[in-house]
C-alpha positions in Angstrom: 352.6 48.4 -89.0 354.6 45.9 -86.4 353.7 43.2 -88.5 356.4 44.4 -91.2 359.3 44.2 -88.2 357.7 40.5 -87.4 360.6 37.2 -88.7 359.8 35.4 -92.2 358.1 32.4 -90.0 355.8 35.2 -88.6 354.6 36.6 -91.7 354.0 33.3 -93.4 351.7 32.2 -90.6 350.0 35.4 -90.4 349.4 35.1 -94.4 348.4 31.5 -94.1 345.7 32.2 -91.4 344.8 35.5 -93.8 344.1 33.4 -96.8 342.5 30.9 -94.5 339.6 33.5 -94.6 339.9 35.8 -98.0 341.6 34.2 -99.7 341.0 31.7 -103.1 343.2 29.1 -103.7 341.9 26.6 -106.9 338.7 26.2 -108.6 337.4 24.6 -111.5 336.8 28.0 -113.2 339.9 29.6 -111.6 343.2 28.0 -111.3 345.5 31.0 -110.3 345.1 32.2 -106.4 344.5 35.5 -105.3 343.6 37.2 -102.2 340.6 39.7 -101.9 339.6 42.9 -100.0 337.6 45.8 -100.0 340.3 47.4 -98.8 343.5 48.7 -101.2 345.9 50.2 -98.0 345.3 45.8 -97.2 345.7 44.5 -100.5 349.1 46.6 -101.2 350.7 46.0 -97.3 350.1 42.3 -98.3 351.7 42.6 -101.8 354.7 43.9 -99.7 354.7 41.0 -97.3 354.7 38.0 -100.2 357.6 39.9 -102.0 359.8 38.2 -99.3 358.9 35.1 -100.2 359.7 35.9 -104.0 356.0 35.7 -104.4 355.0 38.0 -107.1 351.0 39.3 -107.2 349.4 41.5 -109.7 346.7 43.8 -108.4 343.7 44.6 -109.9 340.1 45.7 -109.4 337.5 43.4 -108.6 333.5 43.5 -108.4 332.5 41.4 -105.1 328.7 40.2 -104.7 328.2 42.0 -101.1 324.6 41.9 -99.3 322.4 41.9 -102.6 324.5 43.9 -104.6 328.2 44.2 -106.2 330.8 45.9 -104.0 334.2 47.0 -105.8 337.2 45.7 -104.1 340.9 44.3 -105.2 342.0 41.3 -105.8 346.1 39.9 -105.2 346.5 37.2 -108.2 350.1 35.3 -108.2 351.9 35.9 -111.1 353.5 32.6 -113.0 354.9 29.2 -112.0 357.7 30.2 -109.4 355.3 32.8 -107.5 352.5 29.3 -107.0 355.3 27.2 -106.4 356.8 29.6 -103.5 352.9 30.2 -102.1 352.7 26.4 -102.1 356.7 25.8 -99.9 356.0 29.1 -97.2 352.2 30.4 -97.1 350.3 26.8 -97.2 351.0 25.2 -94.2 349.6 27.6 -92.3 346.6 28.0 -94.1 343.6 26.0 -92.2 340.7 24.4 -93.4 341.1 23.8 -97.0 343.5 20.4 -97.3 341.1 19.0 -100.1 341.1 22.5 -102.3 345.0 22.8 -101.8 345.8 19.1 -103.0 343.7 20.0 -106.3 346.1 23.1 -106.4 348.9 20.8 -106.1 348.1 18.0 -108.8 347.4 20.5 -111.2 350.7 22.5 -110.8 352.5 19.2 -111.5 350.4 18.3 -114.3 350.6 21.8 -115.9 354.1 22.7 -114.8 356.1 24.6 -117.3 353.0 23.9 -120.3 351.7 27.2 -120.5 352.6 30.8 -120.2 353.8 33.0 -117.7 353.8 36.2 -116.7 356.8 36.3 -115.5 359.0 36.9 -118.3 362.0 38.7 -119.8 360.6 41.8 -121.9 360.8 41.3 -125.7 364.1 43.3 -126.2 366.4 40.5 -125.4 365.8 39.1 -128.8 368.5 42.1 -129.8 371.0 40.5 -127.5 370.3 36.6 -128.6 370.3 37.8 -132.5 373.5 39.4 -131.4 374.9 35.7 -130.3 373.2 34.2 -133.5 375.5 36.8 -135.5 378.7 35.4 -133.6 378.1 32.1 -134.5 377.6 32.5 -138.2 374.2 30.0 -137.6 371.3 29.9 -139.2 368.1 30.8 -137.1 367.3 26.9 -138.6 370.1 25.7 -136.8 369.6 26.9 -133.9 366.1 25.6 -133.7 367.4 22.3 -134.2 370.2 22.0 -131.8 368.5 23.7 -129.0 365.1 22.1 -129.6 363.5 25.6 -128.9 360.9 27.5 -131.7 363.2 30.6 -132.9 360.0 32.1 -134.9 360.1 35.1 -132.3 363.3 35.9 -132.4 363.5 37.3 -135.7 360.9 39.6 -137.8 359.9 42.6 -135.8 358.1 43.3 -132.8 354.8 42.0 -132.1 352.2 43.9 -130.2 350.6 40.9 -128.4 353.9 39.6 -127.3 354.9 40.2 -123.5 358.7 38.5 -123.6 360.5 34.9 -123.0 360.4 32.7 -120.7 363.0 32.8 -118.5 364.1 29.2 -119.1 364.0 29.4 -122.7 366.2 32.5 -122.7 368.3 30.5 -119.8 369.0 27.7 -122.7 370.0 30.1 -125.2 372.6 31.5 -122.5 374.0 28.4 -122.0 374.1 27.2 -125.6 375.8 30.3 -126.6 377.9 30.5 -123.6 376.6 33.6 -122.9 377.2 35.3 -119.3 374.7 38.1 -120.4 371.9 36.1 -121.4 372.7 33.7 -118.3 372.7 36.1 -115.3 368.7 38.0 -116.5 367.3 34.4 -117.1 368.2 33.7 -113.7 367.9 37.1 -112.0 365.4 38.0 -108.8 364.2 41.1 -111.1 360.5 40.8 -111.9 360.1 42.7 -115.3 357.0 44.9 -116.0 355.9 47.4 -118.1 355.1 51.2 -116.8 351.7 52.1 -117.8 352.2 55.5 -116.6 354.0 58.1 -114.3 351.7 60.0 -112.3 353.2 63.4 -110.7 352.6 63.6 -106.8 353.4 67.2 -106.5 355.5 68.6 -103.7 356.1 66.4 -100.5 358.3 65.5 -97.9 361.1 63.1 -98.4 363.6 61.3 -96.4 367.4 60.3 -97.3 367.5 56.7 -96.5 371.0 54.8 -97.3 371.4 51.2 -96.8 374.9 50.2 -96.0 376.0 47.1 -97.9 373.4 47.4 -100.9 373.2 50.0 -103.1 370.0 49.2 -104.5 366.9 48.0 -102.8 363.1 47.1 -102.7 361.1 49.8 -101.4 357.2 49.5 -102.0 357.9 46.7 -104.3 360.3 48.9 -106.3 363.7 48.6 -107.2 365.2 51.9 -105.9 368.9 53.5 -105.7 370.3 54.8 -102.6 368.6 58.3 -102.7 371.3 60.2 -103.1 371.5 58.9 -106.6 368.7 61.2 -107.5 371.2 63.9 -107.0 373.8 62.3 -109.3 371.3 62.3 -111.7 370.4 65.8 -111.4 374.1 66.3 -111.8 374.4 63.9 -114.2 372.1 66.1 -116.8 373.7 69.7 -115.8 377.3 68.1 -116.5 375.8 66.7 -120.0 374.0 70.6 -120.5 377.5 72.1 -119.7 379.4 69.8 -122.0 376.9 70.5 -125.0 376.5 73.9 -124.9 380.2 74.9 -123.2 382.1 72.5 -124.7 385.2 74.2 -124.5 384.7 75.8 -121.0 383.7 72.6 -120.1 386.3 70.1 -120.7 389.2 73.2 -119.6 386.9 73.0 -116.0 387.3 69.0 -116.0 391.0 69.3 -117.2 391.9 71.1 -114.2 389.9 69.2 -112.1 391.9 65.7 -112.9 395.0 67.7 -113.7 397.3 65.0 -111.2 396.0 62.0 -112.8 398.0 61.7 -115.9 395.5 58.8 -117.1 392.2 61.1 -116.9 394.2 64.0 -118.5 395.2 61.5 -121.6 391.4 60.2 -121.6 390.4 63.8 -121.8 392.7 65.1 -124.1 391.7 62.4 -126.2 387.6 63.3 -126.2 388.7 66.7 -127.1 390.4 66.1 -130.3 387.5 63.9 -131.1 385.7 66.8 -130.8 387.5 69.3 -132.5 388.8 71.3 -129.7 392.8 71.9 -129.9 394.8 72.2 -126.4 397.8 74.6 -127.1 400.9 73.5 -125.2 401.8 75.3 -122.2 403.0 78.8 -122.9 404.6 81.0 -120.0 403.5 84.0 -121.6 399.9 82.6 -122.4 399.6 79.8 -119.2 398.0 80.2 -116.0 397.9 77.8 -113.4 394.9 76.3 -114.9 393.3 74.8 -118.0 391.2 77.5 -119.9 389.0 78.1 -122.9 390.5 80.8 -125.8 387.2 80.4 -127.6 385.0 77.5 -128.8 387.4 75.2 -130.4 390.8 76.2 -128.3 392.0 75.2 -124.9 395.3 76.5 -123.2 397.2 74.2 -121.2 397.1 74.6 -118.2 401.1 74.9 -116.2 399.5 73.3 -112.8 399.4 70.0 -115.4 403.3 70.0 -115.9 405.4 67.8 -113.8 407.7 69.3 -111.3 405.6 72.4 -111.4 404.2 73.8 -108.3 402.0 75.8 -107.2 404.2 78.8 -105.6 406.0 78.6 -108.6 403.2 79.3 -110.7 402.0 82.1 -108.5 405.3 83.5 -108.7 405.7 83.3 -112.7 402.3 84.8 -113.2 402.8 87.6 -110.8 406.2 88.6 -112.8 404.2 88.4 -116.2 401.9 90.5 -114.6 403.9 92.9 -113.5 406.2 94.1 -116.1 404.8 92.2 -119.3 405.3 89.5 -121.2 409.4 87.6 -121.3 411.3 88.0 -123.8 413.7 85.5 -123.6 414.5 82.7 -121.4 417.4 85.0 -119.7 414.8 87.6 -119.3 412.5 84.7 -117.4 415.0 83.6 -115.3 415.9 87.8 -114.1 412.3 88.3 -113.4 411.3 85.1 -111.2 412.4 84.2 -107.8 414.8 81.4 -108.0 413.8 80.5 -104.4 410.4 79.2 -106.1 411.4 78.2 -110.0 413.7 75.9 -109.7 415.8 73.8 -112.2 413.9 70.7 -112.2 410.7 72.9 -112.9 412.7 74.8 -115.9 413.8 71.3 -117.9 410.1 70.4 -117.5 408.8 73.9 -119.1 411.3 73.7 -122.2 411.1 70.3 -122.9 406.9 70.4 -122.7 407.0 73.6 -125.3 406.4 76.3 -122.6 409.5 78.8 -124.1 408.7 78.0 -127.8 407.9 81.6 -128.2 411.0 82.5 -128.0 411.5 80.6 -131.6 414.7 78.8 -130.3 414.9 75.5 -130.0 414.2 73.2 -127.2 418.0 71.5 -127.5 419.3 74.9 -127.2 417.0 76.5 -124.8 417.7 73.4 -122.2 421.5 73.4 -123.1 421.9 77.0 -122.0 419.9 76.3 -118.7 422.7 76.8 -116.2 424.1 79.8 -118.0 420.2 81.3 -118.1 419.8 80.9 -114.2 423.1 82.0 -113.2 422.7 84.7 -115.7 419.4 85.5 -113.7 420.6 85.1 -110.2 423.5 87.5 -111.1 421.4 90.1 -112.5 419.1 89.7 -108.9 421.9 89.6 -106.8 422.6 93.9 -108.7 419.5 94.9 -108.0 419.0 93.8 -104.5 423.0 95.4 -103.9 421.6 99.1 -105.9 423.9 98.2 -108.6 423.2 98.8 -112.6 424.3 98.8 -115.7 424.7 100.9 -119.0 422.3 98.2 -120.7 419.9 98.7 -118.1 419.9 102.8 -118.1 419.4 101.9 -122.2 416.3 99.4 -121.8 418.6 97.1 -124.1 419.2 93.6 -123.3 422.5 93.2 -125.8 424.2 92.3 -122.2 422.4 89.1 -122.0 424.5 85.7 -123.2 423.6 83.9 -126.4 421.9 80.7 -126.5 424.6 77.8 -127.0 424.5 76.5 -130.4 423.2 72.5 -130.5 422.1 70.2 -133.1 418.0 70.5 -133.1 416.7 66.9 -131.1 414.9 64.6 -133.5 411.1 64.4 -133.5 411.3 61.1 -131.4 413.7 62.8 -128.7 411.5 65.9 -128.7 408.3 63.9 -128.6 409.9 61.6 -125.6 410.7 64.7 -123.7 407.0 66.2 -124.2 405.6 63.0 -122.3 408.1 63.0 -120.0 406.8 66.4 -118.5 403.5 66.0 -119.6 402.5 62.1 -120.1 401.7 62.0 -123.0 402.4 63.3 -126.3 400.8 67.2 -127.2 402.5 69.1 -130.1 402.8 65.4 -132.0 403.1 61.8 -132.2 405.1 59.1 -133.0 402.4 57.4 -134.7 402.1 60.5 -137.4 404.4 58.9 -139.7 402.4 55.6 -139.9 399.4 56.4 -140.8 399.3 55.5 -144.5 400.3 52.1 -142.7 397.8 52.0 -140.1 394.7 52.9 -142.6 395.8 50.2 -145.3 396.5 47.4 -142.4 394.1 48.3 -139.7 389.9 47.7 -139.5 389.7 49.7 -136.1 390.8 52.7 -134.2 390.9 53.2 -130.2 387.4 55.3 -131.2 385.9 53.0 -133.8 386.6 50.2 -131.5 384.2 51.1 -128.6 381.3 50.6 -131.3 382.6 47.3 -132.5 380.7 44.3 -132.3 381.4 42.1 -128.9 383.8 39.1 -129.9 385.3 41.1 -133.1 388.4 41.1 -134.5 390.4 44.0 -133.7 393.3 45.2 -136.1 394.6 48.5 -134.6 398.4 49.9 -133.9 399.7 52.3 -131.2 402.1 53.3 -128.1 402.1 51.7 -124.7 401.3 54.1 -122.4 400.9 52.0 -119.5 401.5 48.8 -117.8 399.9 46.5 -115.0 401.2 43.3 -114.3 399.6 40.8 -112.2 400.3 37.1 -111.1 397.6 34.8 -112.1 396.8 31.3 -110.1 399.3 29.5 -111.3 402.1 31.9 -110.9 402.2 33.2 -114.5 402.6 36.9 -115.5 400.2 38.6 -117.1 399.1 42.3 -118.4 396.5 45.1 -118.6 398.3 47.9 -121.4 396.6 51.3 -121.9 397.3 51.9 -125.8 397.2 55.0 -127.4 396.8 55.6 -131.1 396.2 59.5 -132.5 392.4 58.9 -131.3 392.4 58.2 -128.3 393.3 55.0 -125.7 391.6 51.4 -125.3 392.5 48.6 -122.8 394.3 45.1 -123.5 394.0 42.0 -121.5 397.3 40.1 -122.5 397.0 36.7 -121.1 400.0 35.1 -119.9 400.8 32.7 -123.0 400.9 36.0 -125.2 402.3 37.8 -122.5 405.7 35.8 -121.9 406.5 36.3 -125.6 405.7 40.0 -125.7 406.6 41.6 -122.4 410.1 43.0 -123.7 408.3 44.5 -126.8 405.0 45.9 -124.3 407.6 47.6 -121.9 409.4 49.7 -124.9 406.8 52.5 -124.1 408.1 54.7 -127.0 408.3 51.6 -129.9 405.3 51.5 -132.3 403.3 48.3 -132.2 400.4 46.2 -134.4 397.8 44.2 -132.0 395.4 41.7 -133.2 392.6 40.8 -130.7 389.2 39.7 -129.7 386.5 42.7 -128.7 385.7 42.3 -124.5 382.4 44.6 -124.5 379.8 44.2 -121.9 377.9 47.4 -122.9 379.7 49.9 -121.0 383.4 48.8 -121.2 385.4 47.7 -123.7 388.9 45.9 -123.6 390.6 43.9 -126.4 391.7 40.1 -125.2 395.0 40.5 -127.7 395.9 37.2 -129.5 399.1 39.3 -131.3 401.5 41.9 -130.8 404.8 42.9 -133.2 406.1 45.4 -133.8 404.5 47.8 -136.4 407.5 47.8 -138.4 407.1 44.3 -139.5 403.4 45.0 -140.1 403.9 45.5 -144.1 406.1 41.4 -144.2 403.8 39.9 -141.3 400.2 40.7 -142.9 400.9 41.3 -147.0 399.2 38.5 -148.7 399.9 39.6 -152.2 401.8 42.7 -153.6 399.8 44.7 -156.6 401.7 47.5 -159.0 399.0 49.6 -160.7 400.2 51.0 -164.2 398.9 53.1 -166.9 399.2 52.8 -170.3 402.1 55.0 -170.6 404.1 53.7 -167.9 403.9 49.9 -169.6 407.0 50.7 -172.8 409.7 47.8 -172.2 411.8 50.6 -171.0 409.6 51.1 -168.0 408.8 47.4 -167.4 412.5 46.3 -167.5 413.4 49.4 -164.9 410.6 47.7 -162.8 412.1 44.3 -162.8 415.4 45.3 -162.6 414.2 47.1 -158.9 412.3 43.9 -157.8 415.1 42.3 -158.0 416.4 43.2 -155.1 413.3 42.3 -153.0 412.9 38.7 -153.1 410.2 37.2 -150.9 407.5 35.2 -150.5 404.5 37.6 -151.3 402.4 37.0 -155.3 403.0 39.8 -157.4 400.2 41.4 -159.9 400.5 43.9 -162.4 397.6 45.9 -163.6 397.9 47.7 -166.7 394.9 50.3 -167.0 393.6 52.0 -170.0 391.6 54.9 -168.7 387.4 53.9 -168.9 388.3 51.7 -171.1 390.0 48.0 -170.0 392.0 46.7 -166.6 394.3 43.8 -167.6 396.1 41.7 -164.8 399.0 40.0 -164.9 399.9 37.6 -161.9 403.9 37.1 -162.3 405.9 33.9 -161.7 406.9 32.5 -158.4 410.7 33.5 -159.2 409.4 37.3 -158.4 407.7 36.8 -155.9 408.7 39.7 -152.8 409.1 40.4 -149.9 407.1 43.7 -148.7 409.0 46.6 -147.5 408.8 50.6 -147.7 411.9 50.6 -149.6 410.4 49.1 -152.1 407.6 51.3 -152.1 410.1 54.3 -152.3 412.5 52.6 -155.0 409.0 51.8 -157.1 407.8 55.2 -156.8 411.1 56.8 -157.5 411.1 55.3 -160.9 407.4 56.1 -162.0 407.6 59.7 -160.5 404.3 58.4 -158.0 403.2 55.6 -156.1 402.0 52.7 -158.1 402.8 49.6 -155.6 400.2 48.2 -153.8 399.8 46.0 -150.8 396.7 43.7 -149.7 396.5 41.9 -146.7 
């Protein structure tokens, strides 16, 4: 209808003049106005037109005394405070003819105003969230009560039938007393909460893609709605969840490939998989193709598209050699077979320092250090055939003519592991953390995984690598950083403000060096980040967070033979950390004995390794 194209100013005198004849407005049985018609097309085009004046209505049936008899017909009743007080500002001026009912409207709205109920509420779930905030404070629910003058006798217990929700301004009071955003932002949102009674199918009918350009969501028949193309995200939404359930493998090869430029997806997804149980082999040029794929239901190859400085003529190239005559044999035999044109130098470093010619059970140090002689080597043998020429070895099948690998100390796990991230970004046969995980268990209460289910506003105790940097310049010109970590479960996000930041930065932007954070849990349901109060290096983990050092012995290990050996060795450790000895009979008795301050140590692995040396197993304890 043309009235729904009409200005705000329009439709409030057309409603006022409406009312003027329909319409209730205060009684002395009936305090709450409605409008009334026979006529439910009416009753729902009008519900429409008071929505833009943030006038809720609730519509219901109503039995009208007609001519003699009762007539069905539907009635428009304004829903709480705020819906009266907006019918009073826009639709009453322009209603005619009933000044004496509409000032009884008005005195009784200001002497009733916010003393009873409304139906406006927030639904009764948000007592999760608010006992949530209660938790953070380490309050009583008494407490509470008495510093925020609000009854807290719904907020705990379970869920009561009769129960609708909160009032918005109580819930609005608890947000600001707990400084919370969350709480905050639905007390004072435009969303009027209600409850579906029921879903009703409509069958099969025409529909129409309508997008609005600036807002994502809005109110269509009174209903919050998506942009209708989110209905096919949805759809998409569950096939991608069916896929990832039942093809799990298959699956995450397919997504993989799909992100295989952006290192930062590929390290997200590599990390889901390991949670998952599926392994990703390193890339093999005997076992590679260009893309990610599934070996069975717990393997995935790498795929070679995913190296750096690989392309994609290259790989077309390799595999069409592989294909043609079989799998290489050695990296001499790789570099005969390909076109040199395609697979360069560049690409070849990449391949044997990611793992792709560990096959050939040489090592990476050697396989890169013969590099030159390999493609020369190659380009030699090319050059023969292209000129008709052969050789004895080649009549024989044999490859004794081909050059040995040079002969070069084997890189360190560090240097090999440095090289793997270089070509890949990120680490994939092993990690640097491996060796500190004894460490990171005893000294750590969270994981990048365990983490994401934390509490808001916990302490987080977690180590692991930079993987990436972003620095920013805040307001005042100070520096500051968002760090992707990486630990052997996965990655999280740290906000390092700029206070913490100018005393860590140098550490941060050693992307290979171990390090220990300490920080506060950032969740807001669907992200989490840790705002980081500490970072050292996890080296000093063990002498930064040791309270107290414990040495667990048996009976048999207690002879003064044993016990002077022990203090001869803690000797040479002096520090500043109680020590306790605990001298265990089997089932039977645990005495402990808290030594002097003169032995008093300081905590360190080579103690640890000296202690353990001398009892044949590890007895030393630390407790932080």
């Amino acid at each position: 209808p043309e009235i729904f194209s009409l200005t705000n100013p329009q439709i409030a005198l057309f409603l006022g003049r409406l009312w003027s004849g329909d319409g209730f407005i205060f009684g002395s049985g009936n305090t709450v106005p409605f409008y009334a018609s026979s006529s439910i097309k009416l009753s729902k085009q009008v519900q429409m037109l008071l929505i833009r004046f943030g006038i809720i209505t609730r519509l219901a049936k109503k039995s009208f005394k007609y001519q003699g008899t009762r007539k069905l017909g539907y009635a428009l009743y304004l829903t709480g405070e705020g819906s009266t007080k907006q019918f009073i500002k826009h639709i009453v001026p322009h209603i005619v003819g009933r000044s004496h009912i509409i000032k009884s409207l008005q005195v009784h709205l200001k002497k009733n105003s916010s003393k009873h109920g409304s139906r406006d509420t927030i639904p009764w779930e948000i007592k999760q969230e608010v006992r949530k905030e209660k938790d953070l404070t380490g309050k009583t629910w008494l407490e509470i009560e008495k510093e925020t003058n609000l009854s807290m006798r719904e907020f705990y217990g379970g869920y009561h039938p009769v129960k609708r929700g909160f009032r918005r301004n109580t819930i609005l009071k608890l947000g600001k007393y707990f400084h919370s955003n969350q709480l905050q932002n639905l007390a004072c949102s435009d969303i009027y909460w209600d409850e579906v009674k029921n879903i009703t199918s409509k069958g099969l009918k025409e529909t129409f893609d309508l997008t609005m350009e600036k807002n994502h969501n809005f109110v269509a028949d009174g209903v919050i709605v998506h942009n209708s193309h989110s209905a096919a995200y949805a759809l998409l939404s569950y096939q991608t969840a069916y896929l990832k359930f039942h093809y799990p493998t298959e699956y995450m090869a397919a997504l993989l490939t799909t992100e295989k430029d952006n290192t930062d997806k590929i390290l997200h997804y590599v990390s889901d998989c390991k949670n998952r149980g599926i392994k990703i082999l390193p890339p093999d040029v005997n076992e590679s193709e260009r893309d990610f794929y599934s070996i069975d239901n717990q393997t995935i190859r790498f795929g070679l598209a995913a190296v750096k400085n690989v392309g994609e003529a290259a790989i077309e190239n390799v595999v069409g050699a592989r294909n043609a005559e079989g799998n290489f044999k050695t990296l001499f035999d790789f570099c005969e077979r390909v076109d040199s044109r395609k697979v360069n130098k560049r690409m070849l470093e990449s391949l044997i320092k990611c793992g792709a010619f560990d096959y050939t059970n040489a090592t990476r140090a050697s396989l890169l250090a013969s590099l030159d002689n390999a493609m020369e080597y190659g380009l030699s043998r090319q050059r023969d055939k292209i000129s008709g020429q052969s050789r004895l070895f080649d009549l024989l099948g044999s490859a004794e003519d081909q050059p040995k690998l040079k002969d070069v100390p084997k890189w360190s796990e560090r240097q090999m592991l440095a090289f793997e991230k270089e070509s890949l970004g990120f680490y994939i046969t092993g990690h640097p953390l491996t060796q500190f995980e004894n460490l990171l268990e005893q000294y750590s209460n969270a994981n990048t995984v365990t983490a994401q289910d934390a509490p808001d506003k916990k302490e987080i105790r977690l180590g692991g690598i930079c993987v990436k940097l972003r620095e920013i310049t805040t307001k005042r010109g100070d520096r500051m950083g968002f760090v992707t970590l990486e630990d052997l479960k996965g990655v999280v996000e740290l906000v390092v403000f700029s206070d913490i930041y100018a005393k860590t930065h140098l550490l941060i932007k050693e992307t290979d060096k171990p390090i220990f954070v300490i920080g506060n849990l950032d969740s807001d349901g669907e992200t989490v980040k840790i705002i980081v109060t500490d970072i050292f290096p996890l080296d000093d983990v063990a002498e930064r967070l040791t309270k107290s050092i414990h040495f667990v012995l048996h009976k048999d290990e207690t002879t003064p033979n044993h016990l002077a050996q022990l203090k001869n060795v803690i000797s040479r450790f002096p520090g500043k950390c109680p020590v306790y000895l605990h001298f265990i009979e089997p089932q039977k008795t645990e005495t402990i004995l808290e030594l002097s301050s003169e032995f008093k140590l300081k905590p360190s692995f080579q103690l640890v390794a000296d202690v353990q040396k001398l009892f044949g197993h590890n007895v030393t304890r630390f407790s932080c």
